[in-house]
RORO-656639 format. One record per residue: residue number from 1; residue in three letters; chain; x, y, z of N, C-alpha, C, O, CB in turn. Coordinates in nm, 2 decimals. Each point is the difference from the previous one (the first is absolute). Glycine has a CB too. Example, Ala and Ser with C-alpha at 12.3 -4.5 7.8 and 13.67 -1.06 7.14 Angstrom:
! RORO-656639
k|r|c|npx|npy|npz|capx|capy|capz|cpx|cpy|cpz|opx|opy|opz|cbpx|cbpy|cbpz
1|ALA|A|1.32|-0.57|0.78|-0.09|0.12|0.00|0.09|0.12|0.00|0.10|0.00|0.07|-0.29|-0.12|0.05
2|SER|A|0.15|0.23|-0.19|0.09|0.11|0.00|-0.08|0.11|0.08|0.05|0.11|0.01|0.07|-0.17|-0.23
//
This chain:
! RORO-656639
k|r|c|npx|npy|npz|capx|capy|capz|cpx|cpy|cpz|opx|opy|opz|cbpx|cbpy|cbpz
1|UNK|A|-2.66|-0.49|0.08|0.06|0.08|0.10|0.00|0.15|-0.06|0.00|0.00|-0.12|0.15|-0.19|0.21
2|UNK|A|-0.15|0.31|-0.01|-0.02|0.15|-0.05|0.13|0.02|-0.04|0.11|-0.03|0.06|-0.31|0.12|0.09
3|UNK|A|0.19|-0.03|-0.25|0.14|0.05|-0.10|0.01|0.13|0.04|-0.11|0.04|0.04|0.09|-0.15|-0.27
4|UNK|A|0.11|0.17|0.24|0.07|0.12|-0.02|0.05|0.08|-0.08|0.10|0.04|0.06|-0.09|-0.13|0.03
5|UNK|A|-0.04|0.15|-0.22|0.10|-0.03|-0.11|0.04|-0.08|-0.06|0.09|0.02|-0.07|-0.05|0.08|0.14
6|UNK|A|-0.08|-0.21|-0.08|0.02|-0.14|-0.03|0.10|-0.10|0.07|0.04|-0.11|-0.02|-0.10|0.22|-0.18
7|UNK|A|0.07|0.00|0.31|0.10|-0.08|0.13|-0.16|-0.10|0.09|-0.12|0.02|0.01|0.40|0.27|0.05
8|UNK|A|-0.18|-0.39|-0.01|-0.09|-0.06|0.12|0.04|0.10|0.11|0.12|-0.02|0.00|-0.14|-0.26|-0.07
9|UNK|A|0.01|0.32|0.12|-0.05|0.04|0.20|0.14|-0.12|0.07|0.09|0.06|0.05|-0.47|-0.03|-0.05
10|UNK|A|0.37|-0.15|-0.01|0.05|-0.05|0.06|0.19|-0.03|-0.06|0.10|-0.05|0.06|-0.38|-0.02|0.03
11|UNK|A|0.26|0.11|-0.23|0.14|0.03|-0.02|0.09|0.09|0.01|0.02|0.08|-0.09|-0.09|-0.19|-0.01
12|UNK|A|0.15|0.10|0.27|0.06|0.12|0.03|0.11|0.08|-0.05|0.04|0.08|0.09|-0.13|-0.17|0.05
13|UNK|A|0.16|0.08|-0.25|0.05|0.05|-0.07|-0.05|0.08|-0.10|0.07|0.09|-0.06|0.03|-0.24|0.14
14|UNK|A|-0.22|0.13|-0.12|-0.08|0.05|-0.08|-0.14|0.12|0.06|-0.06|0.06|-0.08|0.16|-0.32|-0.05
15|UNK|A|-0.11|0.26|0.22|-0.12|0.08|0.07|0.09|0.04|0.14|0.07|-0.06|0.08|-0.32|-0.09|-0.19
16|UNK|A|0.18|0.32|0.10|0.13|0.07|0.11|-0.13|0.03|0.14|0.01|0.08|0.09|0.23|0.12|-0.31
17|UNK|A|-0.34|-0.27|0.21|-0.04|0.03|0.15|0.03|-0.15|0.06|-0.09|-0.08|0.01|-0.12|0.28|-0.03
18|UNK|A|0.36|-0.23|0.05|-0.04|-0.12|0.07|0.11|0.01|0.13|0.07|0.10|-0.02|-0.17|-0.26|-0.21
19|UNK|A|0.13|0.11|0.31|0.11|-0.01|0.11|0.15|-0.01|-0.07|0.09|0.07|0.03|-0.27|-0.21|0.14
20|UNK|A|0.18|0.04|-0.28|0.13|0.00|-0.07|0.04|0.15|-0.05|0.12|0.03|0.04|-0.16|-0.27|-0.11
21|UNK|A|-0.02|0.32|0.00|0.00|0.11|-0.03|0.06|0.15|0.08|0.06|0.10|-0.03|-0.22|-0.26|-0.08
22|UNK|A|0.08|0.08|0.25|0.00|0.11|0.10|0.15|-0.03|0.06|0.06|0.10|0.05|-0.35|-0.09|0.01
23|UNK|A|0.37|-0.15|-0.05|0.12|-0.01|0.08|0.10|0.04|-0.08|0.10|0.04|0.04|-0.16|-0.20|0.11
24|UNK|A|0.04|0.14|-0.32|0.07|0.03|-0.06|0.06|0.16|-0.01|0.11|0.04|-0.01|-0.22|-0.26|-0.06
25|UNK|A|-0.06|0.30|0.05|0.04|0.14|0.02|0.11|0.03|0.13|0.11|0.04|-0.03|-0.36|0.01|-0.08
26|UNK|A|0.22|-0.08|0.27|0.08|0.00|0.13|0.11|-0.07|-0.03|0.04|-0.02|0.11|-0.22|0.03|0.04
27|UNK|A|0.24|-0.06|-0.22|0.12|-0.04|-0.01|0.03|0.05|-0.11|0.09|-0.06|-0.04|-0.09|-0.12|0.17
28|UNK|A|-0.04|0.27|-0.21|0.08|0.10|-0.12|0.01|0.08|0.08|0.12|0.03|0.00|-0.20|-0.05|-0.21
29|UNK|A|-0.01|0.10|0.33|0.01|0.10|0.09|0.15|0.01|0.07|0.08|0.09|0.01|-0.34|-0.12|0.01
30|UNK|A|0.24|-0.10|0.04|0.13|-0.07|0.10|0.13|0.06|-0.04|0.08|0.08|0.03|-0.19|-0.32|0.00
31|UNK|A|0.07|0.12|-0.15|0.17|-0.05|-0.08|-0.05|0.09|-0.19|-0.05|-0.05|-0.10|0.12|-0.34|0.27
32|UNK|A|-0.04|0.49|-0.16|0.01|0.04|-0.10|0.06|-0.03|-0.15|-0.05|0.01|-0.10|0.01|0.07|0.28
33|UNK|A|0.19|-0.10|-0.14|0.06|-0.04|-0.09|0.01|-0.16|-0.04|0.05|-0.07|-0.09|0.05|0.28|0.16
34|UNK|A|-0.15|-0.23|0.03|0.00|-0.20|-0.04|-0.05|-0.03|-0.12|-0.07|0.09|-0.05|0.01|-0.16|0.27
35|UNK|A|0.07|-0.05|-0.29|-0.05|-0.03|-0.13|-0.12|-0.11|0.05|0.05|-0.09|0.09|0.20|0.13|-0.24
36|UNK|A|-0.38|-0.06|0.12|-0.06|-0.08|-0.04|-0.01|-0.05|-0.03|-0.02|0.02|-0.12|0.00|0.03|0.13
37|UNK|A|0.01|-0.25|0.01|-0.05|-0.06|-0.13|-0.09|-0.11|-0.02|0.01|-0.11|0.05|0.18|0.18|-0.10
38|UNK|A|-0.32|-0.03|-0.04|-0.10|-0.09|-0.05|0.01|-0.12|-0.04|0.01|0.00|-0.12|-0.08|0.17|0.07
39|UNK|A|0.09|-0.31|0.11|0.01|-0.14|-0.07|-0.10|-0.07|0.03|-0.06|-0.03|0.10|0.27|0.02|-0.12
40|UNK|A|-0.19|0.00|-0.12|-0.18|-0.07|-0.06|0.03|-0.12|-0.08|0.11|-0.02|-0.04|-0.24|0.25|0.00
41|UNK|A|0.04|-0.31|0.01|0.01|-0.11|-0.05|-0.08|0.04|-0.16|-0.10|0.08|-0.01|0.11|-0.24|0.29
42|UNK|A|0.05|0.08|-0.38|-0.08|-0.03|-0.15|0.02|-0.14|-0.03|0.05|-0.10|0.06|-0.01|0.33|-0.17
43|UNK|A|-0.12|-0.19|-0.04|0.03|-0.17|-0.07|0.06|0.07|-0.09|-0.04|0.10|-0.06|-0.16|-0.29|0.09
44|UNK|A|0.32|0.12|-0.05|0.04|0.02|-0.07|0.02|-0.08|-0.21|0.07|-0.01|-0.10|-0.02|0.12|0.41
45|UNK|A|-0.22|-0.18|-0.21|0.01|-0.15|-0.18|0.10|-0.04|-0.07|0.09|-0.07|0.06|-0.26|0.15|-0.13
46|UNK|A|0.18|-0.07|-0.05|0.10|-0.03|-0.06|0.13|0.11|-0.07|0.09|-0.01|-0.08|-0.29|-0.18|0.05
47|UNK|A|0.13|0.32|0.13|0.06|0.10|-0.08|0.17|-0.04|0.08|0.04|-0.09|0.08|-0.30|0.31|-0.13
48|UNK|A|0.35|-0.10|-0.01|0.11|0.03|0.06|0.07|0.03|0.09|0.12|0.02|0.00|-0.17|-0.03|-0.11
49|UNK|A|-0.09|0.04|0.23|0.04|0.06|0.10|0.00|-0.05|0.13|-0.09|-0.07|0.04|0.03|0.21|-0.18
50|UNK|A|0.18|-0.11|0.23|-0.01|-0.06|0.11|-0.05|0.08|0.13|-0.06|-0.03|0.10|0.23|-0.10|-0.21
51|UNK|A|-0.12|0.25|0.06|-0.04|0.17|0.06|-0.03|0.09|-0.06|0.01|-0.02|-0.12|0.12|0.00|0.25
52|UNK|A|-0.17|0.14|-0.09|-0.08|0.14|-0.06|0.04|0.03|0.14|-0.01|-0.05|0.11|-0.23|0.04|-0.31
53|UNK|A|0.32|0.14|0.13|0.03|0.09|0.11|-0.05|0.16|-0.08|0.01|0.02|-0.13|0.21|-0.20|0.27
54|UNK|A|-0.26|0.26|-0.06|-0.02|0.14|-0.03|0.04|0.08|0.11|0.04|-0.05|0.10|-0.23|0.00|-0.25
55|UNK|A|0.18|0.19|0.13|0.00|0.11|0.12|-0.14|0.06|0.04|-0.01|0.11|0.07|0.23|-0.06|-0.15
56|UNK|A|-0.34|-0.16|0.01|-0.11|0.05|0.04|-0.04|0.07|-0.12|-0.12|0.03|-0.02|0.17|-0.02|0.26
57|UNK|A|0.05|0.02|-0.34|-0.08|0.06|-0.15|0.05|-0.11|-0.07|0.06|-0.10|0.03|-0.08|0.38|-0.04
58|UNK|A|-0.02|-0.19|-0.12|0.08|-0.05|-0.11|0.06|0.08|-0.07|-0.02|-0.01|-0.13|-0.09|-0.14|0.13
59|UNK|A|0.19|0.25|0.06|0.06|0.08|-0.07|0.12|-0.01|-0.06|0.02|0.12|0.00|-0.12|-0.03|0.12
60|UNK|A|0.19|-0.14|-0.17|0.14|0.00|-0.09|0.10|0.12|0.08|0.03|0.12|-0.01|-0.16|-0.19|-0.27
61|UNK|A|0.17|-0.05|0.37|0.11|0.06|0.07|0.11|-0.08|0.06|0.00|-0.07|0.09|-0.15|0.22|-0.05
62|UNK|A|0.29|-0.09|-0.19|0.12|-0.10|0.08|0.06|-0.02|0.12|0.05|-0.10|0.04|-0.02|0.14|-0.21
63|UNK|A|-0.04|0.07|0.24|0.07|0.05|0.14|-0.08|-0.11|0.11|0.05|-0.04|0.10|-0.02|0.35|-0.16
64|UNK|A|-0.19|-0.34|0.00|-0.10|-0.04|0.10|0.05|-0.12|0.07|0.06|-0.09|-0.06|-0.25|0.18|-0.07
65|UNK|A|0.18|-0.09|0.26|0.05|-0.11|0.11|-0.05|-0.14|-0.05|0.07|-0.10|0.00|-0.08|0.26|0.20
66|UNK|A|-0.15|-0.16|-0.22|-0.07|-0.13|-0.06|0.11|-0.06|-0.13|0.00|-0.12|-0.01|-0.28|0.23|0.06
67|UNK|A|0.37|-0.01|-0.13|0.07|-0.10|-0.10|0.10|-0.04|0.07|0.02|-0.12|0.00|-0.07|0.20|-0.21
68|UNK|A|0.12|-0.01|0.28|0.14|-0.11|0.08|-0.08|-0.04|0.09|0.09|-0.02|0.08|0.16|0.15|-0.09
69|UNK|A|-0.37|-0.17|0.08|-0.05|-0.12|0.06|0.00|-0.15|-0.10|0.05|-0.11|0.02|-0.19|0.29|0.12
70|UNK|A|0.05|-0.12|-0.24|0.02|-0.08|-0.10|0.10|-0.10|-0.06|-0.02|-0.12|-0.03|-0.10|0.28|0.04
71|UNK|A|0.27|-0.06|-0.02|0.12|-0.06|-0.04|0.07|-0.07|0.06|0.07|-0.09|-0.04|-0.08|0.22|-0.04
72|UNK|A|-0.02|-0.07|0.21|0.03|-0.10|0.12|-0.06|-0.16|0.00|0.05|-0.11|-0.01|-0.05|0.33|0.14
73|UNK|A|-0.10|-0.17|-0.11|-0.12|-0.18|-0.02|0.05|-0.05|-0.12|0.00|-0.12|-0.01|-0.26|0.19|0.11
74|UNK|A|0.31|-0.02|-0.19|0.01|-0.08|-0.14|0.11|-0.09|0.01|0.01|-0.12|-0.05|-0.10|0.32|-0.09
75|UNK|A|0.22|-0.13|0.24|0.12|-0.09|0.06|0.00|-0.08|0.11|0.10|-0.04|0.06|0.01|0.19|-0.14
76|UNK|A|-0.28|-0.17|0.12|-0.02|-0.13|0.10|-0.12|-0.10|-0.10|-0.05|-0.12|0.02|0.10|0.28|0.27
77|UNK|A|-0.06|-0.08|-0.37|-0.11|-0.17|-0.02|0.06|-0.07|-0.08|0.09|0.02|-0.08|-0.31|0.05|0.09
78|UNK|A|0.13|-0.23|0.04|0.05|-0.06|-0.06|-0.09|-0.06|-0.12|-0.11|-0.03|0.05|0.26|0.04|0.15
79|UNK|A|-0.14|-0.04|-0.32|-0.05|-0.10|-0.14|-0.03|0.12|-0.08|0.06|0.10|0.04|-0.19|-0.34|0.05
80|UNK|A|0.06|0.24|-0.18|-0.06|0.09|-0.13|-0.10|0.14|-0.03|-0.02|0.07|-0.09|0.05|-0.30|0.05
81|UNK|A|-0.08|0.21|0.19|-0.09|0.14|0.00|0.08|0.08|0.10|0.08|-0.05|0.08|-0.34|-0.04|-0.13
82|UNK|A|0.23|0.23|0.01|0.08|0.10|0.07|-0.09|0.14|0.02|-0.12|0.01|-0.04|0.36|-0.13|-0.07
83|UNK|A|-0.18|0.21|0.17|-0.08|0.09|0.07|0.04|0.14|-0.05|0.11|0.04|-0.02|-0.13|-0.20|0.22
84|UNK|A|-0.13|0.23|-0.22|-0.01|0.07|-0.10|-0.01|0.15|0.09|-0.05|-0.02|0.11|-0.06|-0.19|-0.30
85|UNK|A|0.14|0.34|0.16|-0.06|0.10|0.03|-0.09|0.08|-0.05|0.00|-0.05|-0.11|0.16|0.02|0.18
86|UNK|A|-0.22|0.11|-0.07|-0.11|0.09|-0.04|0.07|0.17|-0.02|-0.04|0.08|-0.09|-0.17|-0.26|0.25
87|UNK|A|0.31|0.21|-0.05|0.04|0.07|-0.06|0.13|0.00|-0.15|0.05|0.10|-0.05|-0.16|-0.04|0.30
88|UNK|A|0.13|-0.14|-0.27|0.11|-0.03|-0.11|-0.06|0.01|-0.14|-0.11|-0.03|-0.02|0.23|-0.13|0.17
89|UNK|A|-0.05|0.21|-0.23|-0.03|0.03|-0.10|0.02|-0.13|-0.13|-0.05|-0.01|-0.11|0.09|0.26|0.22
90|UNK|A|0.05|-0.36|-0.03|0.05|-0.12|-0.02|-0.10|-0.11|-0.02|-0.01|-0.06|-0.10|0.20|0.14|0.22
91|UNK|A|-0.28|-0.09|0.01|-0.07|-0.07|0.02|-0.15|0.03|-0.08|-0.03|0.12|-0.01|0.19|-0.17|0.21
92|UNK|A|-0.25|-0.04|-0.26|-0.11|0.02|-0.01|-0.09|-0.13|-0.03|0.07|-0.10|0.02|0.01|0.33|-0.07
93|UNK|A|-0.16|-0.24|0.02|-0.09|-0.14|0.00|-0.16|0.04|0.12|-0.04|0.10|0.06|0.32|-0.29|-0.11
94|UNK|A|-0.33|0.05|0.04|-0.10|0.00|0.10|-0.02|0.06|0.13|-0.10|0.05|0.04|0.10|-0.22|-0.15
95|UNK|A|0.11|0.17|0.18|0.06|0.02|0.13|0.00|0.13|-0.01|0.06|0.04|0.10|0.07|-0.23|-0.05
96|UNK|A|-0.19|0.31|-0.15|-0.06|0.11|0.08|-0.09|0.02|0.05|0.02|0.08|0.09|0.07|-0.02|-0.19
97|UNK|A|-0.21|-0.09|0.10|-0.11|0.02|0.06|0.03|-0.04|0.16|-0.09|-0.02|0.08|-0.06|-0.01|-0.31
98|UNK|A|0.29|0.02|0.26|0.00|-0.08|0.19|0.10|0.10|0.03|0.10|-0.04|0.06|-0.13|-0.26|-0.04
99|UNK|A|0.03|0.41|-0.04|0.09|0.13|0.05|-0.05|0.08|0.11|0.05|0.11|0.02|0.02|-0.09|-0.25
100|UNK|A|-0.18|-0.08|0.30|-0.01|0.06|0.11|-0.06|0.11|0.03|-0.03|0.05|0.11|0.18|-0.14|-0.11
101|UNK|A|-0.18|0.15|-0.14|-0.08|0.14|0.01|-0.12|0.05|0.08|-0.03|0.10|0.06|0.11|-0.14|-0.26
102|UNK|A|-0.15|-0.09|0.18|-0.16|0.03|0.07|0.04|-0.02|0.20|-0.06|0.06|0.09|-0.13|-0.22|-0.35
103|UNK|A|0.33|0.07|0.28|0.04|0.02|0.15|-0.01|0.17|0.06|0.06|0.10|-0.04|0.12|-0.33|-0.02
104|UNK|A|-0.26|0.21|0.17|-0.03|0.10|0.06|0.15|0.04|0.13|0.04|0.11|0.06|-0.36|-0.20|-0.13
105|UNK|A|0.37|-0.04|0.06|0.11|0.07|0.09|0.13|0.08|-0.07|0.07|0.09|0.05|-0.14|-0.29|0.11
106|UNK|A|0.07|0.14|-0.29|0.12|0.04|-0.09|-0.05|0.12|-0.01|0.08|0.10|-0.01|0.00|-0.30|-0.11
107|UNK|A|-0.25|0.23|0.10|0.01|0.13|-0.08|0.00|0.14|0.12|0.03|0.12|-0.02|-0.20|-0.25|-0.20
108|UNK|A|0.15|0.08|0.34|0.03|0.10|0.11|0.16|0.04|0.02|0.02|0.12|0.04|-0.23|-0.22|0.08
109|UNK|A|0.30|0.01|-0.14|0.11|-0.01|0.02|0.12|0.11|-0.13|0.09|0.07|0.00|-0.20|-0.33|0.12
110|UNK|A|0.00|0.20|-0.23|0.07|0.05|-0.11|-0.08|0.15|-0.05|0.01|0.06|-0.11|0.08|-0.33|0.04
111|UNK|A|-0.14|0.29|0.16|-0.12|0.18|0.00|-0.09|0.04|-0.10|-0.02|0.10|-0.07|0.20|0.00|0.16
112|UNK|A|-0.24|-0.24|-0.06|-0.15|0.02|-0.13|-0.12|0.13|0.11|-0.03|0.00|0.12|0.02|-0.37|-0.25
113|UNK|A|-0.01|0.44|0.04|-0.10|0.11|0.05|-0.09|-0.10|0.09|-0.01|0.00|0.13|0.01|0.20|-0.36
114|UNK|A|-0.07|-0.27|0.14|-0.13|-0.06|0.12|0.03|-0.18|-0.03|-0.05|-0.06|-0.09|-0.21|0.31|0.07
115|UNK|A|0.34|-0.31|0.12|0.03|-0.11|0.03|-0.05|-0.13|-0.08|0.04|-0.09|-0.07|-0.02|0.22|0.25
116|UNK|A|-0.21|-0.05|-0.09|-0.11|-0.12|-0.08|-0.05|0.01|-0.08|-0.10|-0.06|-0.02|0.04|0.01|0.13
117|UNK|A|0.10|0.13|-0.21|-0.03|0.04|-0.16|0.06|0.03|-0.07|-0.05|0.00|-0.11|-0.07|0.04|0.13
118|UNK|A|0.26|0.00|0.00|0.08|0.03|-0.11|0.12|-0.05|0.01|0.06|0.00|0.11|-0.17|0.18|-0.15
119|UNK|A|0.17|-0.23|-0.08|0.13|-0.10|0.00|0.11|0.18|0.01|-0.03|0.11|-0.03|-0.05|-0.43|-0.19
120|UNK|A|0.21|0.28|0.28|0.11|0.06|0.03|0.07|0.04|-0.14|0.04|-0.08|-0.08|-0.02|-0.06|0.30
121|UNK|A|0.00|0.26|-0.23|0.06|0.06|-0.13|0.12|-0.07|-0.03|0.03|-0.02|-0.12|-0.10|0.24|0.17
122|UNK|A|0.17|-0.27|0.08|0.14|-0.05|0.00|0.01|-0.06|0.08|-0.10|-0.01|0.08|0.20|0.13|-0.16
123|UNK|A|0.03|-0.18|0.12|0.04|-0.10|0.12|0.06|0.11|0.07|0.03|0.11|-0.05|0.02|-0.35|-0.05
124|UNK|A|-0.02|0.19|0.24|0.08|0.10|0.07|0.11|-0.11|0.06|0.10|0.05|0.05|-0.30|0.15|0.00
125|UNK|A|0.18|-0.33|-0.05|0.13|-0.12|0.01|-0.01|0.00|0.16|0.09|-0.01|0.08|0.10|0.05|-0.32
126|UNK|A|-0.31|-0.02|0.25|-0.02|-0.06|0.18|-0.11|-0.09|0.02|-0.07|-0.03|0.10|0.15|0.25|0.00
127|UNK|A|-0.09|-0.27|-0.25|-0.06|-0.14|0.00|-0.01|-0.09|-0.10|0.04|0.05|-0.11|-0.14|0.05|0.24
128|UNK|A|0.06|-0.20|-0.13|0.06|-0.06|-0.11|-0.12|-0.16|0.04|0.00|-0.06|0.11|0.34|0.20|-0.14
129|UNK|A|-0.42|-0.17|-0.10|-0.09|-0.05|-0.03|0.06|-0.17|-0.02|0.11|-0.01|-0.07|-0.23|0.26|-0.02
130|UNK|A|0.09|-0.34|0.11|0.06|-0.12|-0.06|-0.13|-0.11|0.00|-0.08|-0.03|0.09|0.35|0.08|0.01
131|UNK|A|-0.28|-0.09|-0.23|-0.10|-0.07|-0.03|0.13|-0.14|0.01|0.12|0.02|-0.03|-0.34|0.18|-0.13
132|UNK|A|0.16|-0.33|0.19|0.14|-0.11|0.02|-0.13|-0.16|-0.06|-0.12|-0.03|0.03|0.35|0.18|0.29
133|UNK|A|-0.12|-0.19|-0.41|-0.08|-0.15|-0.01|-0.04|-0.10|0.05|-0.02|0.04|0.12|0.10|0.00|-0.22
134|UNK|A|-0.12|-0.17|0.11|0.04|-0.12|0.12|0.13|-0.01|-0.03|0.05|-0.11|0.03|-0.26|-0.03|0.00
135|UNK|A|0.27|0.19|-0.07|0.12|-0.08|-0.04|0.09|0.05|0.11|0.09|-0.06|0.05|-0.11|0.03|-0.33
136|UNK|A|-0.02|0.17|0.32|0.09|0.04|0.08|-0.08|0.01|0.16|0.04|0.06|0.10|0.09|0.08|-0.32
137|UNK|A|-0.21|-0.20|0.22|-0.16|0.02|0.11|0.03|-0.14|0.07|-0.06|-0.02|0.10|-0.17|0.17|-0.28
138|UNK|A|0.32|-0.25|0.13|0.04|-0.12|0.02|0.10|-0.03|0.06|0.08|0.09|0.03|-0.18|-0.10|-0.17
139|UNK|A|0.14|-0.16|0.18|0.11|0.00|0.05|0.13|-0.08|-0.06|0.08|-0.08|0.06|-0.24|0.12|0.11
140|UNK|A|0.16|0.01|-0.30|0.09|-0.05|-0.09|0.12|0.10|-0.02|0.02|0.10|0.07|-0.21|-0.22|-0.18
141|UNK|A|0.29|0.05|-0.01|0.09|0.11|0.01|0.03|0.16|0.02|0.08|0.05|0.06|-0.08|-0.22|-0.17
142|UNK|A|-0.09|0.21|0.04|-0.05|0.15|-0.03|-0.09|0.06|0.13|-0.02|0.12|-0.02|0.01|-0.19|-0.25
143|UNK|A|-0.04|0.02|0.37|-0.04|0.04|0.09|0.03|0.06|0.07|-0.09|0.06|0.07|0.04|-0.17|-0.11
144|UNK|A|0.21|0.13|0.06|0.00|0.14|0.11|0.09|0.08|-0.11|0.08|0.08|0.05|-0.07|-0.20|0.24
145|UNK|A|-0.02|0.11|-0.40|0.05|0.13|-0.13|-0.09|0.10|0.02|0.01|0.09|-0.09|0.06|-0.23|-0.12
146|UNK|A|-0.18|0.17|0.34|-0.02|0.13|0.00|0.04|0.10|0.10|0.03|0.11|0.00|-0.19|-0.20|-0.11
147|UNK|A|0.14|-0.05|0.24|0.06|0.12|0.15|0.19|0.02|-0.04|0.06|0.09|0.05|-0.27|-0.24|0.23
148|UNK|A|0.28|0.07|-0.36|0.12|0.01|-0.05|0.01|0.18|-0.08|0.07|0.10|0.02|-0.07|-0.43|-0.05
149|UNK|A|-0.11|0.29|-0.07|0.06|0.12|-0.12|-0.06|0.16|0.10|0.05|0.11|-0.01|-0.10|-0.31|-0.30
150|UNK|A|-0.07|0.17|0.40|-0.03|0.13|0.10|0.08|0.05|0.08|0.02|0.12|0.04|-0.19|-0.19|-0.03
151|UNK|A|0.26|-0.08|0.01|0.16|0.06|0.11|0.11|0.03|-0.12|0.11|0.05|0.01|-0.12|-0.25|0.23
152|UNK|A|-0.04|0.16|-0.33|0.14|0.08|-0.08|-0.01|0.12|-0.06|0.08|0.06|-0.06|0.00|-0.26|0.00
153|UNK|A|-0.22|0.25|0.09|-0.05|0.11|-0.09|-0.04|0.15|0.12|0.05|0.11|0.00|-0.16|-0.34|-0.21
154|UNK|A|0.05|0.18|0.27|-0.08|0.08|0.09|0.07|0.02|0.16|0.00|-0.08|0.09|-0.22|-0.01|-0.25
155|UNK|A|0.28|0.19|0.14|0.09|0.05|0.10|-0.03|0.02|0.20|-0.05|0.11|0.03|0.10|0.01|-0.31
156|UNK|A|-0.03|-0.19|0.38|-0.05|-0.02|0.11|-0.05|0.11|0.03|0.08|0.09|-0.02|0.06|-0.25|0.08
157|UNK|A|-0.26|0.21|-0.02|-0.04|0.18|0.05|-0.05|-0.02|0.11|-0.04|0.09|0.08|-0.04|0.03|-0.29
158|UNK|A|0.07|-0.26|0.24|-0.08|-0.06|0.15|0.10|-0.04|0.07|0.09|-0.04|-0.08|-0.30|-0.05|0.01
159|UNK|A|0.25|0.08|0.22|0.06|-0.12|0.05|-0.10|-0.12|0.00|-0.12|0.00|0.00|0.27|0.15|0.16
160|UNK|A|-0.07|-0.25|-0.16|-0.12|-0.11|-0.01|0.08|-0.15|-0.01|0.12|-0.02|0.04|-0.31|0.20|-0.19
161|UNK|A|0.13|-0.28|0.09|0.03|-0.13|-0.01|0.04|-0.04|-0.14|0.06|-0.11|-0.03|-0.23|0.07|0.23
162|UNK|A|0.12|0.14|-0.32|0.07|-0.01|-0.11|0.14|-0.03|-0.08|0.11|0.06|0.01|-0.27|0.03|0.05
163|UNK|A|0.14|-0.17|-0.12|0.11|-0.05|-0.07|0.13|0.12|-0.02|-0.03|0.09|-0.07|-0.16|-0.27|-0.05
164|UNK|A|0.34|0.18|0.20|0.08|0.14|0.02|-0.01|0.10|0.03|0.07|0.10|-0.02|-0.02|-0.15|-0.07
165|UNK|A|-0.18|0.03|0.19|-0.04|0.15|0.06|0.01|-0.05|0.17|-0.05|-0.10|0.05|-0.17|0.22|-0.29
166|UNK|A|0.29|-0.02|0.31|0.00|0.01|0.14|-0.12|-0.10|0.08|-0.12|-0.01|-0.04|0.22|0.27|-0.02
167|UNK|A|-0.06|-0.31|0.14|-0.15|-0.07|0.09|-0.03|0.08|0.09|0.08|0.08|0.00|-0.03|-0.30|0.00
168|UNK|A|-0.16|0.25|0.11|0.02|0.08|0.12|-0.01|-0.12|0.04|0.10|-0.02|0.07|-0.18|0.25|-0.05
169|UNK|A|0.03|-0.31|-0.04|-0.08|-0.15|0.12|0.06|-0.09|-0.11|0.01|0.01|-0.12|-0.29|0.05|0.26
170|UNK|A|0.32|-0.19|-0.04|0.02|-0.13|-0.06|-0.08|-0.03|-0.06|-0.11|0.00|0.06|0.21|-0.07|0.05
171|UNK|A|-0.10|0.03|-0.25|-0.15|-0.08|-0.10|-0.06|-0.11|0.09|0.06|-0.05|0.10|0.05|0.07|-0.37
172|UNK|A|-0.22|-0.05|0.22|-0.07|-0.11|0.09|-0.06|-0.04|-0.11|-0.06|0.08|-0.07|0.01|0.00|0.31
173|UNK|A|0.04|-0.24|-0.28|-0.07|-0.04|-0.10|-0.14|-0.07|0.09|-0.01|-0.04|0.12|0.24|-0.01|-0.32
174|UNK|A|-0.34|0.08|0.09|-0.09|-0.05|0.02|-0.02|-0.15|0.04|0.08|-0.09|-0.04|-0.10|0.28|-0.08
175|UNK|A|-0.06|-0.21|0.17|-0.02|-0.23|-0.03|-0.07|0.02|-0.14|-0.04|-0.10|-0.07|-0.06|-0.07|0.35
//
């Protein structure tokens, strides 16, 4: 398949000519102040991790929203691995290289000069990267320790169907 930068074409998080890119920009347009957020799946092997969260860098920043996401998730999971940030100065191990940097939506958000080439100087905390294990990708204990710790973290900016945020419309579950 043709690379990019060493991006595939078809990974839309990673390559900014694609439709994902384009609704993403129109809804930064829209909803300006809304927060963003990237969830993605890893392996997380035998390491310690259940999550990787960033702000799209990896810059060392206490204030950064990605660590009280983090802290949050850490008081829903459940067994021995736990969830790490990228901006913390606390955290470090393997689980930096999944900070989101090369994400082309984080880096529009967080005001990288040129999107598809250059990582974001800083976060601007209107998005927030989450790399998540099977552990939480599943339907076990720990499974909803993420739409939990997003409602405890990430403040309603939408009306919507979200967990303590206003409805306009009755939810409707899927079959």
């Amino acid at each position: 398949m043709w690379r990019h930068q060493g991006l595939r074409i078809s990974d839309a998080a990673h390559y900014g000519n694609t439709f994902f890119t384009a609704a993403h920009r129109a809804l930064r347009a829209t909803y300006p102040d809304a927060i963003a957020a990237s969830i993605h799946g890893m392996d997380a092997g035998d390491g310690p991790e259940a999550a990787v969260v960033s702000d799209g860098t990896s810059t060392l920043r206490p204030e950064a929203l990605s660590n009280r996401l983090r802290d949050a998730l850490n008081t829903h999971l459940v067994g021995t691995k736990k969830a790490f940030s990228c901006n913390s100065v606390e955290d470090s191990g393997k689980h930096r290289t999944l900070c989101g940097t090369s994400n082309v939506q984080g880096r529009i958000d967080n005001g990288a000069a040129d999107a598809c080439f250059t990582e974001a100087a800083a976060g601007s905390d209107r998005f927030v990267h989450l790399e998540q294990s099977a552990t939480l990708r599943g339907t076990g204990a720990s499974s909803k320790a993420v739409i939990q710790a997003l409602a405890d973290t990430v403040p309603c900016t939408l009306t919507g169907s979200g967990l303590g945020c206003q409805a306009v419309v009755a939810a409707q579950d899927c079959p």
